[in-house]
C-alpha positions in Angstrom: -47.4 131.2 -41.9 -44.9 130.1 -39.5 -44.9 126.3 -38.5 -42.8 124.0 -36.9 -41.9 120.9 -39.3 -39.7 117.4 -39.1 -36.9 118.1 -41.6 -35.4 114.5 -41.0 -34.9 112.0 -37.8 -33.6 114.3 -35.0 -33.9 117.8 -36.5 -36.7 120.0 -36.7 -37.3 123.6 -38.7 -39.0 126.3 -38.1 -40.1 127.5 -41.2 -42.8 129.6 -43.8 -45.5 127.3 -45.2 -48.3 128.5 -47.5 -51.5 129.2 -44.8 -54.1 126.5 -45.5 -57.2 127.1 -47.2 -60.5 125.8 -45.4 -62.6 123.5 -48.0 -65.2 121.5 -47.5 -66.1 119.9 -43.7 -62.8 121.7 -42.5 -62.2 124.6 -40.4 -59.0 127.0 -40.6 -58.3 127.8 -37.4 -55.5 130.3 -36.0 -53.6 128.8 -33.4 -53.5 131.0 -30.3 -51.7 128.6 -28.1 -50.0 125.3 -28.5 -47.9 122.6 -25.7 -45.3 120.4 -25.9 -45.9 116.4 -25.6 -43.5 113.6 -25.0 -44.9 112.2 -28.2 -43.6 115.3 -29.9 -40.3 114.5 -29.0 -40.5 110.7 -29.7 -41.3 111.6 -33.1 -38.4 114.1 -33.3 -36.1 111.1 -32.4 -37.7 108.9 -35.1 -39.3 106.6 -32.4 -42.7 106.5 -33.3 -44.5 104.7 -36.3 -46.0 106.2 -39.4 -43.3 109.2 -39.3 -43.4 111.2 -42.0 -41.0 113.8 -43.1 -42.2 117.7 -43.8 -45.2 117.2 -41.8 -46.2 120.3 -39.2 -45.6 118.5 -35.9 -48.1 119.1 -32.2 -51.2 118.0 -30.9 -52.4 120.5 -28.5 -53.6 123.4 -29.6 -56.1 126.3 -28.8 -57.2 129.3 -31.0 -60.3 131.1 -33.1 -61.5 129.6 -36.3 -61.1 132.2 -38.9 -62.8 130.5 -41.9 -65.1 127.3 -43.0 -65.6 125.2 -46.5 -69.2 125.0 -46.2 -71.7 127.3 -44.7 -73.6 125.7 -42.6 -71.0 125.6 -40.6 -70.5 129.9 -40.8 -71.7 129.7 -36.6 -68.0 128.2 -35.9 -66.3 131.2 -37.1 -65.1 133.5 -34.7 -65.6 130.5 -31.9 -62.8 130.2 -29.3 -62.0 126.5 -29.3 -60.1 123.6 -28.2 -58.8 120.9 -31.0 -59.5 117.0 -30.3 -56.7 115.6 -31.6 -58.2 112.0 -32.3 -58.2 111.2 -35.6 -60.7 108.1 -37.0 -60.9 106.5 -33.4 -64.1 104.7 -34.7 -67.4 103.1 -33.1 -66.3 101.3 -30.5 -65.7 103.3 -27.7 -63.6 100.3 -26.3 -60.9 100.4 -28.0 -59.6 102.3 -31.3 -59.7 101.5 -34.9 -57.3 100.2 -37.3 -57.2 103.7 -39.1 -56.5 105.3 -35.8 -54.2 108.1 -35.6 -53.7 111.4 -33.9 -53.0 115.4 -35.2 -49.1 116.1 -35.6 -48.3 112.8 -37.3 -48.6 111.8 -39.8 -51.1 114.7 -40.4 -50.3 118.1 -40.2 -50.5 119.5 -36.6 -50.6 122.5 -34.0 -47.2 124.0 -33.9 -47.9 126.7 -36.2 -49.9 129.6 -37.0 -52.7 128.6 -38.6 -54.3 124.6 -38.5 -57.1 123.0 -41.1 -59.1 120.8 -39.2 -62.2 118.7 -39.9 -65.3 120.6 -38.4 -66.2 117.5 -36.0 -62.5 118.0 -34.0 -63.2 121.8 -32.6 -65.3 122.0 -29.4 -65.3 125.6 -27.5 -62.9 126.5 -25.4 -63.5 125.8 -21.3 -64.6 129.8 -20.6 -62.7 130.2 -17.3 -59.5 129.0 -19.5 -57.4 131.4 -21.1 -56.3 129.7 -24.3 -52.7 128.6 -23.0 -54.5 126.7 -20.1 -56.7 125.3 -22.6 -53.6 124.1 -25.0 -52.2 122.2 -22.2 -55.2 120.4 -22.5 -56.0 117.9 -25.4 -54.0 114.9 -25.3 -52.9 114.3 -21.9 -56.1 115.3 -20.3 -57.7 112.6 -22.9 -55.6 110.5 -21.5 -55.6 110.2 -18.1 -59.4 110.7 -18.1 -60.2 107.3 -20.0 -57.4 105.8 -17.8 -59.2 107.2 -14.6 -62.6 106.6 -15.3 -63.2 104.5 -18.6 -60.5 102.0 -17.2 -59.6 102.7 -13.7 -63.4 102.6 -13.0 -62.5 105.3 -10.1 -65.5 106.1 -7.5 -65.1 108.9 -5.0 -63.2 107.8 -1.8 -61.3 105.1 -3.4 -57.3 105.5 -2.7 -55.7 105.9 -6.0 -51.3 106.1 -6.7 -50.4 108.0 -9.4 -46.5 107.3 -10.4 -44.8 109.7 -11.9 -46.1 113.1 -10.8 -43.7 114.8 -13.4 -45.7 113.5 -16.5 -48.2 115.7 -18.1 -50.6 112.9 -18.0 -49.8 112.2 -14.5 -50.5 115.9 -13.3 -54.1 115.3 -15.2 -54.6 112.4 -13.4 -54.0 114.2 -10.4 -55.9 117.0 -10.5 -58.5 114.9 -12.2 -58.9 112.0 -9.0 -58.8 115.1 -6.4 -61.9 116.2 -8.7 -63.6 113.1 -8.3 -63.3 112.7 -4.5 -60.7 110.4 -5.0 -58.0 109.7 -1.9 -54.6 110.6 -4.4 -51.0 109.5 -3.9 -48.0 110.1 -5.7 -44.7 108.9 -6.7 -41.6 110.8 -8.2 -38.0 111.0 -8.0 -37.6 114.7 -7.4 -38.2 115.8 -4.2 -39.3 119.3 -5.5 -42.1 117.7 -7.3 -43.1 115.5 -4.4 -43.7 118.5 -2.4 -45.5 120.7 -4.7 -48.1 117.6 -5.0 -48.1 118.0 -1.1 -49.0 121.3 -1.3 -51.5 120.7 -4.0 -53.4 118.4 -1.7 -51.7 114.8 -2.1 -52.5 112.1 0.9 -48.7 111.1 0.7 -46.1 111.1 -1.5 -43.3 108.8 -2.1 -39.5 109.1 -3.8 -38.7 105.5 -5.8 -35.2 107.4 -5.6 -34.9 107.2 -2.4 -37.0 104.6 -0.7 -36.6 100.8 -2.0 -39.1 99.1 -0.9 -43.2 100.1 -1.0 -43.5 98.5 2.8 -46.7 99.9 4.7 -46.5 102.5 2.0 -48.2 105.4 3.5 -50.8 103.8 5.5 -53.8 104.0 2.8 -56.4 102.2 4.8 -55.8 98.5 3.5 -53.8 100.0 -0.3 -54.8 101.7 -3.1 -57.8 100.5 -5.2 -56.6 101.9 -8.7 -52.6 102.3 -9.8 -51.9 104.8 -12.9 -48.6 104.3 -14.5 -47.0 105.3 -17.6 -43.6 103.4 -16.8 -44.4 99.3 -16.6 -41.1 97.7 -16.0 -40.4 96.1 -12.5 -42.1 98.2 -10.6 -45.7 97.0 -11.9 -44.8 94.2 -8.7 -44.3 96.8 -6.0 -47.8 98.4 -6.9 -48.9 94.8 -7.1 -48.2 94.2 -2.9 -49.8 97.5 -2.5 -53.4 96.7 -4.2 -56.7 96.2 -2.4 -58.4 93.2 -3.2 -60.3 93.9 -6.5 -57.1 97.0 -7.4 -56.6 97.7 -10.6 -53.1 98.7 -12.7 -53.8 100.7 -15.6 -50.9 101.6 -17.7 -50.7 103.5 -20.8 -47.1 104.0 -21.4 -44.1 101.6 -20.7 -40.8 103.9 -20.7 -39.6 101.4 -18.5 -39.6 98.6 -21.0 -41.0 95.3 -19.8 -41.2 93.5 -16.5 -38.3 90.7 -15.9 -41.0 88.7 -14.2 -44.6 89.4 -12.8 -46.5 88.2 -9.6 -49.1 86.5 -11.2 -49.6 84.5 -7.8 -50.9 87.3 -5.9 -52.2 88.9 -9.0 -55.2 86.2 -9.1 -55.4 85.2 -5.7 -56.4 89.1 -4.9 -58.6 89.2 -8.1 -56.4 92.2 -9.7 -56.5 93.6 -13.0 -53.7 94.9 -15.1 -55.3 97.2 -18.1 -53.4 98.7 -20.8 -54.9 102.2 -22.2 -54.3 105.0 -24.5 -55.5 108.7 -25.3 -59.2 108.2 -25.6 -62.3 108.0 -27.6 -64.1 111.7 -29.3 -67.1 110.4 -26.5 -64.5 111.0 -23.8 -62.7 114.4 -24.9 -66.5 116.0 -24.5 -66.7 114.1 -21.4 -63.6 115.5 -20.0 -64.0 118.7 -21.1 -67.6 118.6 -19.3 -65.3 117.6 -16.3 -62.9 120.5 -16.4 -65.4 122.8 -16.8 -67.7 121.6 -14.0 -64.8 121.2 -11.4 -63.2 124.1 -12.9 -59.9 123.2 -13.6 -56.9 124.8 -14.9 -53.9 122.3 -16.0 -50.7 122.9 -14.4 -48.3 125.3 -16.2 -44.7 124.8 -16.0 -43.7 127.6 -18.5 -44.8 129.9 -21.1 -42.9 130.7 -23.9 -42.4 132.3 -27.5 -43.5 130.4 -30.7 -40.2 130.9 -32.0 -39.1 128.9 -29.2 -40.6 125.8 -29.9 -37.8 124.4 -31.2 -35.4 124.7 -28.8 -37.8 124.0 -26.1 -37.9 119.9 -27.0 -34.9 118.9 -24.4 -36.6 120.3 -21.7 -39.7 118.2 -21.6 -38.0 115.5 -19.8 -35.9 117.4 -17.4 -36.0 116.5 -13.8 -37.4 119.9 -12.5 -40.3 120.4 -14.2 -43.9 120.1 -13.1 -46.8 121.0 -15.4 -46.9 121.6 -19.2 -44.5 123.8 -21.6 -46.8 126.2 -23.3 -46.3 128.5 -26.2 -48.1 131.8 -27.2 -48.0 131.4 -30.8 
């Protein structure tokens, strides 16, 4: 089989592996469709921990399991399904275990043709999603889900900001918080991107490029009650002016590095909160997949492409123009 693997720090192969073998409490499933994550390319740079060389690299993946180690678990064969790509989260739905990792690193992962996984990480694929909608799914869905709801404790009609509208999780977030009856903003630098979240139904929409300041930002009816942010950095004080009473910052990433100070004055005097999260608990992938298929919604698809593309294809997650998830038909 074909698969996409981390020869060394910064170079990847697209090579022929032996196809797996399912044994016992695995499934061998044949990938169908698989998507590109920043984390993919943090690994390829050698920026994230527990790398390990020669291992099958992605996350999100979609496809039909073609075989099973034990048979009581014969009814998954032939299932359409989507991959959770949590691996030992644990118990406590809070907050993950020491053990924790996720599929692509240092375990073997999506981008190739065939995947074993254990039996407990398929679930069946969303039915009105084709399986390159469903791909784009698994990790940043997780992810802005538990930072929406399990975190961000969002109700309908609250006002929430979403920075960043060119992020995968971001566009989740998005078309998550419009689900929920949620009153959604949006930051970017790219103009392009601020007005296809116009025209996907954001309240307002605002260019850090551009604008300096976050003065009467938009006119939300007193600010926003929940912030979701993958940046950090110095900006974490603008969307602290910009909270209601009671607001809430949840972050999960911090590209931006650190904040060279923070406005802990009007941070307690307005009662805020400033919660870190991550991808999410197995309890929350069923949950969110219960909430794509109820509201019905597809992920936002910035390009399909070739498998034997994959490779090639890194460089472009982080280019300016792009809005929605890179995709490959494997």
């Amino acid at each position: 089989m074909k698969a996409l693997v981390l020869k060394e720090a910064g170079q990847l192969e697209l090579k022929e592996l032996p196809k797996p073998i399912a044994t016992k409490g695995k499934a061998l499933v044949r990938i169908k469709a698989a998507a590109l994550n920043r984390r993919d390319d943090w690994i390829r740079e050698g920026k994230y921990p527990n790398i390990k060389f020669g291992v099958t690299m992605g996350s999100d993946g979609a496809g039909i399991v073609e075989e099973v180690g034990d048979e009581a678990d014969q009814p998954w064969v032939g299932q359409e399904v989507v991959i959770n790509p949590n691996i030992d989260w644990g118990p406590d739905l809070d907050v993950q275990s020491g053990k924790y990792t996720i599929l692509g690193m240092p375990v073997d992962g999506t981008f190739a043709e065939y995947v074993l996984v254990a039996i407990d990480r398929l679930h069946r694929k969303p039915v009105h999603l084709d399986f390159l909608q469903a791909a784009a799914l698994p990790l940043g869905g997780l992810t802005a889900y538990r930072a929406l709801f399990r975190r961000g404790e969002l109700k309908s009609g609250q006002n929430v900001l979403i920075s960043g509208f060119g992020g995968g999780v971001a566009q989740f977030a998005f078309l998550f918080a419009q689900a929920a009856g949620a009153n959604v903003y949006v930051t970017s630098g790219s103009d392009e991107k601020i007005e296809k979240a116009i025209k996907l139904g954001a309240k307002g929409a605002y260019n850090y490029k551009k604008q300096a300041t976050y003065t009467d930002l938009w006119k939300t009816k007193g600010g926003f009650d929940l912030v979701i942010d993958s940046a950090g950095g110095d900006q974490l004080n603008g969307f602290i002016k910009v909270l209601k009473p009671k607001g809430r910052i949840v972050f999960y990433g911090a590209t931006n590095g650190l904040p060279a100070k923070l406005d802990l004055y009007r941070m307690f005097w307005n009662q805020l909160s400033l919660l870190g999260s991550t991808m999410g608990s197995d309890h929350e992938f069923s949950e969110m997949l219960a909430f794509v298929s109820k509201h019905q919604i597809r992920p936002l698809v910035d390009s399909i492409r070739p498998f034997s593309k994959i490779a090639e294809s890194f460089p472009d997650i982080t280019k300016p123009n792009k809005v929605g998830k890179i995709v490959f038909q494997v």
